[in-house]
N, C-alpha and C positions, 0 to 999 in steps of 0.2 A: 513356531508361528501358528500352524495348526490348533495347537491348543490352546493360545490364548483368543484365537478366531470363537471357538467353541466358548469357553468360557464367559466371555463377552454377551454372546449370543443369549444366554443364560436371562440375562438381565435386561429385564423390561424396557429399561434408559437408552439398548445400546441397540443398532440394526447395522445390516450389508455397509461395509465404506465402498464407497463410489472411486476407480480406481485414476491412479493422478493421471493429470495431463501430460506433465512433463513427465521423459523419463528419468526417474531420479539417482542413474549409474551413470548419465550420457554427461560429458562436460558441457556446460551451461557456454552461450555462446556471446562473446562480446566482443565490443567494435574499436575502432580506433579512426579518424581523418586521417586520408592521405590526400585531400586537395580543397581546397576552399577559396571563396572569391566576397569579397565584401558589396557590400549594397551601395552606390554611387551616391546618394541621399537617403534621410531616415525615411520619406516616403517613395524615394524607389522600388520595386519589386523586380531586383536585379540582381542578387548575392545569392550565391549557390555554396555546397558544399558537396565531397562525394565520402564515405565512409564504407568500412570494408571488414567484414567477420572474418577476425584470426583464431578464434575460438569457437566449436559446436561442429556438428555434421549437418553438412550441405545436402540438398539446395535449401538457400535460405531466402529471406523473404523481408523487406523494409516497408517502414513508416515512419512519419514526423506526425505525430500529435492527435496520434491515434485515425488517422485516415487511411485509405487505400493503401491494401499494402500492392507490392510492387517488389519485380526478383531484382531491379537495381541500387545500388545505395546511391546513388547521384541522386539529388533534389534542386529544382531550378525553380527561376522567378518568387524569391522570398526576398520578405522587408528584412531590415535588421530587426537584430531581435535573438531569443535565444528558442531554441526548439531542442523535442524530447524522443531522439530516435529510436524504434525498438526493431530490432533484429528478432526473427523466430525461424527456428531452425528444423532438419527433419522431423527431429523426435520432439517437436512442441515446444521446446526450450527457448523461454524470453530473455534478450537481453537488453540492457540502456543504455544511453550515453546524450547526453546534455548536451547542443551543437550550439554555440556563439555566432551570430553574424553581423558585426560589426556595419555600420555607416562610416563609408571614406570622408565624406565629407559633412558630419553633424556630430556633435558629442551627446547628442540627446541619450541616453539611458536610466536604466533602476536595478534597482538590486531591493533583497526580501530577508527583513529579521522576523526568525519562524519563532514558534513559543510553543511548545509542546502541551499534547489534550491530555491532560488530567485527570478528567472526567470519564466515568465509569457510562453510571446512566442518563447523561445527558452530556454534550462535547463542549471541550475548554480553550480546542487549540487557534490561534490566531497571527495575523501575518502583518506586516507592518511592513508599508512599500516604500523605498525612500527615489524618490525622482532628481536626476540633476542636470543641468544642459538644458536645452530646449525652449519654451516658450511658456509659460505661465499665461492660465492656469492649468493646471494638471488633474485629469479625470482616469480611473482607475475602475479594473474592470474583474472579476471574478470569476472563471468559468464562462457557463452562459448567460448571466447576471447584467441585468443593466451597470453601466458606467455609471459612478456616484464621485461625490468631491471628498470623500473620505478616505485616508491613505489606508486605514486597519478593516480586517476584516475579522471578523471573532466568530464562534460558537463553532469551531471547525473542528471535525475528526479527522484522523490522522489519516495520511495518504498525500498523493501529488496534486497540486493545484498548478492550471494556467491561470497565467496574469496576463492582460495588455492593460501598458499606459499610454494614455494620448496627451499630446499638448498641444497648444493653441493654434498652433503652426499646421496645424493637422497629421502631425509625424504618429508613428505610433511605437512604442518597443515593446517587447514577448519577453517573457522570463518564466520560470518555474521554481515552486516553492514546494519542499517537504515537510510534511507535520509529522515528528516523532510520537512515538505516545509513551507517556510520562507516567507518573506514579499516581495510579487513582488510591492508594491505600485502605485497595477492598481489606479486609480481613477473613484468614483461611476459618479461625475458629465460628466467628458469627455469620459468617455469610456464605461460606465452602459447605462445611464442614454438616450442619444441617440439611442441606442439601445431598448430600452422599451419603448420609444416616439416613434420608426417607426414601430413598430411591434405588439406592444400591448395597451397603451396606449390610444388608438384611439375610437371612437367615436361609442359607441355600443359593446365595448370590455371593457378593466379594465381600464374604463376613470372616472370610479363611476357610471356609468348609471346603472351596475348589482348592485351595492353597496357600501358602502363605504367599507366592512373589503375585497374588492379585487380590490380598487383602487391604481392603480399602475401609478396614478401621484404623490402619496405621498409617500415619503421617506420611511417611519415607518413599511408602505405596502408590499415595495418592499424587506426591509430586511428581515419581517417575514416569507416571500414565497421564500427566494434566494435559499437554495436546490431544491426547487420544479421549478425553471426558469431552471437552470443547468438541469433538467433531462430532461424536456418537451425541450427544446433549443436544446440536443444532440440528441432528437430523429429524427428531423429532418422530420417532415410530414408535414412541410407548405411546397410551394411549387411559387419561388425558393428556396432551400433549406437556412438557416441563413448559414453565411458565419462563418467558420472553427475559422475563427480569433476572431468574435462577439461570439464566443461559446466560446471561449477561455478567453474573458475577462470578461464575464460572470462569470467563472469558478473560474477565480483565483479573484477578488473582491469578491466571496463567500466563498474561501478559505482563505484570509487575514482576516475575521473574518466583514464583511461587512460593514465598514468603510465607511461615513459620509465622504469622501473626496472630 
């Protein structure tokens, strides 16, 4: 490990990695409901739930929806709706679980068909909220995004989004939706592959002079280390800095699963 620190170093591209948050030997901590109570109407603010880490080292610490956290999992005075609890535990370690809170007495809800982002240098991914129950017409909301009468919402990168929907009744429901990311079909040879020839590749650097297992004229080399190019790449300590874009195709040929193209 020593020596590949060293060798790294070597190369213009590459600087200090900043060390993880989480510890990455500690079991990751995750939750399960042991008690729950439904919301007496969809605009009640009357449904709780309480949730409980059987997994990670304590003491641990909760949230619904990225808010205060707090060392208890009980959560009280919520609408129906669904909420995204995260547990963090001694050693930094996040974990999630998607909490439901049903209306006893309304059917009003939605549900979310996701469509994975594509797109490399500009985002593809989009969500498509389907509303049923409740009172027409139906307004839809994004983040912290004004309310609009349009069910889809497009040009999204991949990650978690909140939703509320409201209906005319004034009810509202919460849901969450995940954007996968999809196959932007960078290319190693035109879009990688030049890149690692002008910057790293070179002659006293990962040309194989240090070695072969960090020769990055070869293919085989370049995939086993592609997280590790993406981090050193976005740190940006050569100088002029790599270009936003070359970081970027870097990034997504690591994320299409580093593809031989």
């Amino acid at each position: 490990m020593i020596f590949i620190s060293l060798i790294f170093s070597a190369c213009d591209l590459f600087g200090p990695v900043s060390p993880p948050v989480c510890n990455p030997l500690g079991i990751k901590p995750t939750l399960k409901i042991i008690n729950s109570k439904a919301a007496t109407q969809c605009s009640s603010p009357d449904g709780e739930f309480e949730v409980k880490a059987i997994t990670g080292k304590g003491p641990f610490r909760f949230s619904i929806d990225d808010e205060k956290l707090q060392f208890e999992g009980i959560f009280k005075k919520l609408f129906a709706g669904e909420y995204k609890v995260k547990v963090t535990d001694a050693n930094n370690c996040e974990g999630f679980l998607n909490v439901k809170v049903p209306a006893a007495l309304w059917v009003f809800q939605a549900n979310a068909v996701v469509y994975p982002d594509n797109g490399c240098l500009t985002n593809s991914g989009s969500i498509l909220v389907n509303a049923r129950g409740g009172v027409k017409p139906f307004h839809y909301q994004l983040e912290e995004r004004p309310f609009q009468t349009d069910s889809v919402f497009y040009h999204l990168d991949k990650g978690i989004y909140q939703i509320r929907v409201s209906d005319a009744s004034g009810c509202f429901y919460q849901l969450f939706a995940r954007i996968e990311h999809g196959d932007t079909g960078i290319s190693y040879l035109n879009k990688v592959q030049p890149v690692i020839n002008q910057y790293c590749s070179m002659t006293g650097c990962h040309n194989g002079d240090a070695g072969a297992t960090t020769n990055f004229t070869q293919f085989n080399i370049v995939k086993r280390y592609g997280l590790i190019l993406v981090r050193y790449a976005s740190m940006q300590h050569r100088q002029p800095p790599l270009p936003q874009q070359q970081i970027d195709f870097i990034r997504c040929w690591v994320e299409d699963g580093t593809p031989n193209n």
